[in-house]
C-alpha positions in Angstrom: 63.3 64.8 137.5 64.6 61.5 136.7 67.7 60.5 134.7 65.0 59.1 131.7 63.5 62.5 131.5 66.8 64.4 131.8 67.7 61.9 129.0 65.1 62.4 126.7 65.2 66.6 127.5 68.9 66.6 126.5 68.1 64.9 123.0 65.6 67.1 122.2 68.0 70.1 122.9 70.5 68.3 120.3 67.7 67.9 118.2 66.9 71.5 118.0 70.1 72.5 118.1 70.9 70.3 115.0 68.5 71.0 113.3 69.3 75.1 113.2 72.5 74.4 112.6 71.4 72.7 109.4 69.4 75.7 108.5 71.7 78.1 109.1 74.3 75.7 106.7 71.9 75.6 104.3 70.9 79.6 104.0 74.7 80.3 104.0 75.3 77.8 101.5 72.6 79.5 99.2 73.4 82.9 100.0 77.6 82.1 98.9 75.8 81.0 95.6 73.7 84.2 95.0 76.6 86.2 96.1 79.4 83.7 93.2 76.5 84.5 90.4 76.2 88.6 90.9 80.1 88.8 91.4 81.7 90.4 89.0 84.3 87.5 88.1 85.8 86.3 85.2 83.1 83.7 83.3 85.8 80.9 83.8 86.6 81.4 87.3 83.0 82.3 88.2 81.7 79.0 87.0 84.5 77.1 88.8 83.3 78.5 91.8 80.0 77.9 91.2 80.6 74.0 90.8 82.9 74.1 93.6 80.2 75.5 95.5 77.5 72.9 94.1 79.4 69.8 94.6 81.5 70.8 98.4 78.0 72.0 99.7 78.7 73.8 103.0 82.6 73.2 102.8 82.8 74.5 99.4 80.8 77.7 100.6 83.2 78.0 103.6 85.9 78.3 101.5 84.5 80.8 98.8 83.5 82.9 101.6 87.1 83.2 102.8 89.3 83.2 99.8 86.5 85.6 97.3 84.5 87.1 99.7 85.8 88.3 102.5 88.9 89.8 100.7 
């Protein structure tokens, strides 16, 4: 193989790489809001988290999952 080929074969490993990576941010972003909404939370808090959630995206569901969670 050439260096051109090697090339092009490395960026479509980071391609696919990134791109499951993005999925799996995405599901685990959506799952953290299913989980916020059936928690049993205060109606203040619980809405706080779901914005928090909403606007941060992925960081936002990072955080929920270790501060409510994974208590």
């Amino acid at each position: 193989m050439d260096s051109q080929s090697l090339f092009v074969a490395g960026i479509i490993v980071l391609f696919i790489l990134f791109f499951a990576l993005s999925i799996f941010s995405f599901v685990f972003w959506i799952l953290m809001i299913v989980d916020c909404i059936k928690r049993n939370l205060p109606q203040n808090e619980k809405l706080a988290w779901i914005l928090v959630l909403i606007f941060l995206g992925v960081i936002g569901a990072v955080v929920y999952y270790f501060v409510v969670k994974h208590k």
